[in-house]
Every structure is written in C-alpha cells, then in structure tokens.
N, C-alpha and C positions, 0 to 999 in steps of 0.2 A: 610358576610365578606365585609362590605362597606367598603370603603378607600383602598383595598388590590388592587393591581396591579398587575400581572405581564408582565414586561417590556423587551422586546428578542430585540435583536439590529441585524438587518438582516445581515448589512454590516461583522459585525464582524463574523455572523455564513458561509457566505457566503465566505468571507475571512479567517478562520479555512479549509473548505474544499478544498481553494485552497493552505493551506500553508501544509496540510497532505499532499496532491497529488503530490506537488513540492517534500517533503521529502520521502515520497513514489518512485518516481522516480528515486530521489537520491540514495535510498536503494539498488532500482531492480538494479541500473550499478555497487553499488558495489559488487554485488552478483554475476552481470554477469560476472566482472572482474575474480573474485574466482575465478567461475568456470572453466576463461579462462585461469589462473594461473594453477590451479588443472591440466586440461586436458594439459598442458603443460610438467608437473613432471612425469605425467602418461605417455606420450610420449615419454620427454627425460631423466629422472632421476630414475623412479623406474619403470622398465619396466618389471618383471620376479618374479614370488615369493608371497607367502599368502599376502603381504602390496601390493603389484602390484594388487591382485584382489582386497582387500580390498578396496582399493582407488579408483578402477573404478565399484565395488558395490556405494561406495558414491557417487560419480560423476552421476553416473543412476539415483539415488533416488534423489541427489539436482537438478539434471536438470527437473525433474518429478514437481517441487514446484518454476521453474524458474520464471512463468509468476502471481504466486501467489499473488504478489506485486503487479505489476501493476494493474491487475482486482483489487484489494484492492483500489486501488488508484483511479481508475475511480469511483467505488462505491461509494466512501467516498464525492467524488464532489456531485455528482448525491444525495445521502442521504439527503447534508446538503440542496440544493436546494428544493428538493420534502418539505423536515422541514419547511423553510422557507415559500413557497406555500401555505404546511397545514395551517401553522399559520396565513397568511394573508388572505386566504381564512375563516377560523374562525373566524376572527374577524375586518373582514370589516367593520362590523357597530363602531367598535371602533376608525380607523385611517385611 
C-alpha cells in the first residue's frame, strides 16, 4: 500500500478525552442533584406507602451506580492518552 497514510492528530485525540471527562462530569452533578432532589421527596413528600418503598428501593440502586460516571470519565482521559503513547511509540521512525 505505497502512498496510504494514516494520519491521527494527537491534539484532537487528546482534546476528545478532555471534552468527554468535562461532560462526564457534568453528567455525574446532574445525577447527583437527582438523587439529592429524590432523597428529598423521599423525606418530605412521599414518606409512607408501596411508592414511599418503591422510591427508596430506587434511590439504593441509583446511588449503588453514583460514581459510575466519573471512574468513566477518568478512564476515558487516561484511554485516549495511553492511544496517543501507542501511536507515537509505533511510529517514531515516522515523525
């Protein structure tokens, strides 16, 4: 395949994994707000009754997947860097 390149632009992969992490972030506070809203109803609005459990069964299980976002988010940086690494490690003799 003479002529064939392929050409990865670091900055941009590099700058991807900081624009997911940034939005990842953004995610995890609005999740955490929910929840802070949630445990709020649970406390002063539906406090007694199968929706009173129901709702603090959810609350258990979404706080259980709280921090799921952010480990996401740290990954997602650290991925796209390790990528970048590979790549330039591979083809040193190139650039």
């Amino acid at each position: 395949m003479a002529g064939t390149a392929l050409k990865i632009d670091d900055d941009y992969v590099l700058n991807m994994g900081e624009t997911l992490s940034e939005k990842e972030k953004e995610l995890q506070s609005g999740v955490d707000k929910y929840l802070e809203i949630m445990k709020k109803i649970s406390e002063d609005a539906i406090k007694e009754g199968e929706t009173a459990q129901a709702l603090d069964t959810f609350i258990t299980y979404a706080e259980e997947l709280k921090d799921v976002i952010s480990e996401h988010a740290v990954n997602v940086n650290k991925t796209c860097q390790k990528f970048k690494d590979e790549i330039d490690e591979n083809d040193q003799y190139l650039f």
